[in-house]
C-alpha positions as CSV (number, residue, x, y, z in Angstrom):
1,X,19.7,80.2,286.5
2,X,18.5,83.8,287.3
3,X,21.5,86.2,287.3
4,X,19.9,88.0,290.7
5,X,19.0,86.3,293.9
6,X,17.4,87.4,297.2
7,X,18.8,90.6,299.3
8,X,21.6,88.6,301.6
9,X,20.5,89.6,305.3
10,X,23.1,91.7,306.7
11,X,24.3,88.7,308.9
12,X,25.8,86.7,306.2
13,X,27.7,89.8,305.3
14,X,29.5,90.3,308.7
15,X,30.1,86.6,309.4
16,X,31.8,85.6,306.2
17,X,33.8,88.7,306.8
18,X,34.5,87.5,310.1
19,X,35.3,84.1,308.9
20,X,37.2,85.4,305.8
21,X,39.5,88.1,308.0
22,X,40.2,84.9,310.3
23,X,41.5,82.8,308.0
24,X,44.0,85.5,306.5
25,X,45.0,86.8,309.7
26,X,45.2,83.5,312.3
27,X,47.4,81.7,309.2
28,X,48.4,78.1,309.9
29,X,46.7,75.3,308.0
30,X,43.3,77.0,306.9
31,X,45.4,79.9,305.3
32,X,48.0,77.8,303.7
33,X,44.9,75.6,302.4
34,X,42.7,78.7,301.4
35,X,45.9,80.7,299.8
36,X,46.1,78.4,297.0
37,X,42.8,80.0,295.6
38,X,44.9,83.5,296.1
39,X,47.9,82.0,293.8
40,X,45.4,80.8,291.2
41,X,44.4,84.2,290.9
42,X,47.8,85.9,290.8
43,X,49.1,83.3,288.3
44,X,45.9,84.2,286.1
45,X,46.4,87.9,286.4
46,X,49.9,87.5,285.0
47,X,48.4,85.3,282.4
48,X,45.4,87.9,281.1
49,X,48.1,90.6,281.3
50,X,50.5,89.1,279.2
51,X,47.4,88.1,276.9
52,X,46.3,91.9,276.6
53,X,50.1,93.4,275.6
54,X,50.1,91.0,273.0
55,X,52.5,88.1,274.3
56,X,52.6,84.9,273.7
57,X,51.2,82.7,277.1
58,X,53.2,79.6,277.4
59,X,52.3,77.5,280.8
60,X,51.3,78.2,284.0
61,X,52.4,75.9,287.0
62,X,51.0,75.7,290.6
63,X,53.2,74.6,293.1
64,X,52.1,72.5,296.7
65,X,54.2,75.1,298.9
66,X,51.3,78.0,297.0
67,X,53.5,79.1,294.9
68,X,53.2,80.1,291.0
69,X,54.9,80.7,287.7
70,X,53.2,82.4,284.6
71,X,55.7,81.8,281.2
72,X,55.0,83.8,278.3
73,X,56.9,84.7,274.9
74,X,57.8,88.5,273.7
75,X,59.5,91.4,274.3
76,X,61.5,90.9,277.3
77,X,61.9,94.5,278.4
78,X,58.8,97.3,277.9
79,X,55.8,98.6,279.5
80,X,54.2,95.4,278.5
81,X,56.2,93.5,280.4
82,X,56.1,95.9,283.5
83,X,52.5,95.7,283.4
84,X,52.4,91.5,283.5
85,X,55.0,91.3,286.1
86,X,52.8,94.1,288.0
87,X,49.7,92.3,287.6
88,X,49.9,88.9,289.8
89,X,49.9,91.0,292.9
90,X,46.8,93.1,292.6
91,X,45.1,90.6,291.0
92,X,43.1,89.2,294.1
93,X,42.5,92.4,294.8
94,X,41.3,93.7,291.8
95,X,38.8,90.8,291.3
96,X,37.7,91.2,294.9
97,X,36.5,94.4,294.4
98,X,34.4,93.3,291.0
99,X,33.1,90.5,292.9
100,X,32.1,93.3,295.9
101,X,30.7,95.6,293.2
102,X,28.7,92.4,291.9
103,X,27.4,90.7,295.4
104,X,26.4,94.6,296.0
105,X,24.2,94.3,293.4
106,X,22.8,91.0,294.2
107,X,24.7,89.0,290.9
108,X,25.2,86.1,292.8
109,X,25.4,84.0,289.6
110,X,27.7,86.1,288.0
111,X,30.0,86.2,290.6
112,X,30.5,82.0,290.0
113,X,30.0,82.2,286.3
114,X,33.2,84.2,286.8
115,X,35.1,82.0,288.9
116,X,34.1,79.0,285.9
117,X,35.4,80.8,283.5
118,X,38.7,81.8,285.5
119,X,39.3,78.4,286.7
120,X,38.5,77.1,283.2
121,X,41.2,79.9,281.3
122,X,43.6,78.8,284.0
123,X,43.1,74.8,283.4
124,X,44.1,75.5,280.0
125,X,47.1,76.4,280.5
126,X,48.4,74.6,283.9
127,X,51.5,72.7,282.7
128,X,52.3,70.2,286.4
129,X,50.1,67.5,288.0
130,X,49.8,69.8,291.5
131,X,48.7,72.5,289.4
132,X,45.3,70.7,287.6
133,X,44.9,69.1,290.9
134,X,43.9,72.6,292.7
135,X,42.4,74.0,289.8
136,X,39.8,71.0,289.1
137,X,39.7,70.7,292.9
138,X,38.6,74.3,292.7
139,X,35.9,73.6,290.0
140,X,34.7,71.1,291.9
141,X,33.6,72.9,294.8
142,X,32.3,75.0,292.2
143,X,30.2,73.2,290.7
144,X,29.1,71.8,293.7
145,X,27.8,75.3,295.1
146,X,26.7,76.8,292.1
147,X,24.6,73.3,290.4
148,X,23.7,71.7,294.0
149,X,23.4,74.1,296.5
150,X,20.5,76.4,297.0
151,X,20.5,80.2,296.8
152,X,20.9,80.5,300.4
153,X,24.0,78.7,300.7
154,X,25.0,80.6,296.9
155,X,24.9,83.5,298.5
156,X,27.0,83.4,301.5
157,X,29.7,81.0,299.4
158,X,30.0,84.4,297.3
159,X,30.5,86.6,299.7
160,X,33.1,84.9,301.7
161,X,35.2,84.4,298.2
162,X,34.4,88.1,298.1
163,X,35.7,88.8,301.3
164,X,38.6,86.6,301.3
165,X,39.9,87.7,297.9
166,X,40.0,91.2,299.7
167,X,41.9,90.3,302.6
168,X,43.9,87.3,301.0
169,X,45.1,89.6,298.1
170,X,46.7,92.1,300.9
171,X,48.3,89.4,303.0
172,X,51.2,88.1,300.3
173,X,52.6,91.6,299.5
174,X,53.3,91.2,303.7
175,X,54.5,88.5,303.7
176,X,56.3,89.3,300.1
177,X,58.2,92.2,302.0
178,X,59.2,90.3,304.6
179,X,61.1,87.3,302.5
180,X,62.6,90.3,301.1
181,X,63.8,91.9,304.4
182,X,65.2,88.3,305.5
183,X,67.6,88.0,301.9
184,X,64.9,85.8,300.2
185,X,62.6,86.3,297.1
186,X,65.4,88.2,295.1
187,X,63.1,87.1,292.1
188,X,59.9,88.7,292.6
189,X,57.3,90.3,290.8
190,X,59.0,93.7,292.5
191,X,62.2,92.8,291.6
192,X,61.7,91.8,288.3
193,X,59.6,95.3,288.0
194,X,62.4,97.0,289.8
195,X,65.2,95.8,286.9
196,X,62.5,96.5,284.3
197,X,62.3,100.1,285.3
198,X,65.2,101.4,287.6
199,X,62.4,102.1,290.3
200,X,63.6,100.3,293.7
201,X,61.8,96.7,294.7
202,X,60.7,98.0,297.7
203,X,58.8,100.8,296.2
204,X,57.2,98.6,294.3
205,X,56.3,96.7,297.3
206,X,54.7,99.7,298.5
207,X,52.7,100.2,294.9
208,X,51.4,96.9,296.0
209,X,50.5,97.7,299.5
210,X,48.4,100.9,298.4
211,X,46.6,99.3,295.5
212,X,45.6,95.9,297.6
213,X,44.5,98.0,300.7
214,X,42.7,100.5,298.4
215,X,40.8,97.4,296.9
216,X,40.1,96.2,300.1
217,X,38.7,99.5,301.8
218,X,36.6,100.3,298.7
219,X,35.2,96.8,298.4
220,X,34.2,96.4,302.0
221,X,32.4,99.7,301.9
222,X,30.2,98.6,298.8
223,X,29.9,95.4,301.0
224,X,29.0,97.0,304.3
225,X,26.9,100.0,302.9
226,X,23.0,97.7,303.6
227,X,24.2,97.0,306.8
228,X,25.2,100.4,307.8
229,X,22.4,102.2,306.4
């Protein structure tokens, strides 16, 4: 399989937009379905940080209420811990953007070789039943799209994983902030990150908020620039 395809028509970049800043924004079941592909993604971006500062990846578990929990072994305290706990949030984000970069360039292909190979890493290490459920759920539809479908349905399947990674990566720091606000989530990423380094949860909340956004504006612009020029 060809690592290009066809120009997408401007269309398919505007409607899977549309559809992708729906799901994120109107929530209910289609979010709460669709965010499980967002905790996949967090859980791995804790994982290939802790991987990069040298510790020790134990498990990861996926949970049915979209929650996740990355274990790993080594120093408990550090930059390198600070960087794994910071990771899980931007993660979506961050892989939005090099799947924007990608689709931009017409790497279709690579854009699901990608996802394989994240969904495969993750499977690995998924330690509860809920947890290989999604993933090989995930990989199914996958495999589906990327062995079965065409290049015109290839195409627009990329782009609204592009688009929703953008969107879905900003919409948990929200709603992140506001379990805090109400008493809850007194173990998050920011507060662990805030005990690590003296620097107040909510700041880091904030960290969260301008990295995620910055993603998203700088992704949709490599996304939108053939339709606006």
């Amino acid at each position: 399989m060809a690592l290009t395809q066809a120009n997408t028509p401007a269309a398919i970049t505007l409607v899977t937009g549309g559809v992708a800043l729906l799901v994120v924004l109107v929530g209910g079941a289609p979010w709460r379905f669709a965010r499980n592909v967002v905790t996949i993604v967090h859980e791995a971006g804790h994982a290939l940080a802790a991987v990069l500062v040298g510790r020790r990846l134990r498990s990861i578990k996926l949970h049915s209420d979209t929650s996740g929990v990355t274990v790993s072994r080594g120093k408990p305290e550090g930059p390198g811990m600070a960087f794994t706990a910071l990771a899980g949030y931007v993660a979506p984000s961050v892989l939005g953007l090099l799947f924007a970069g990608l689709v931009g360039q017409d790497l279709i292909t690579a854009v699901l070789v990608l996802v394989a190979l994240l969904l495969l890493g993750v499977l690995i290490m998924v330690r509860n039943v809920y947890g290989v459920f999604t993933v090989v759920a995930s990989a199914v539809v996958l495999g589906l799209v990327a062995l079965v479908a065409p290049p015109v349905v290839q195409a627009p399947f990329a782009y609204l994983l592009t688009w929703f990674l953008l969107f879905g990566g900003v919409r948990p720091v929200v709603e992140l902030q506001v379990k805090r606000h109400r008493g809850q989530a007194r173990d998050s990423d920011a507060d662990q990150l805030s005990r690590l380094t003296a620097v107040p949860a909510v700041l880091w909340v904030l960290v969260f908020v301008v990295l995620t956004v910055s993603c998203l504006l700088a992704g949709a612009l490599w996304l939108l620039e053939p339709v606006v020029a």
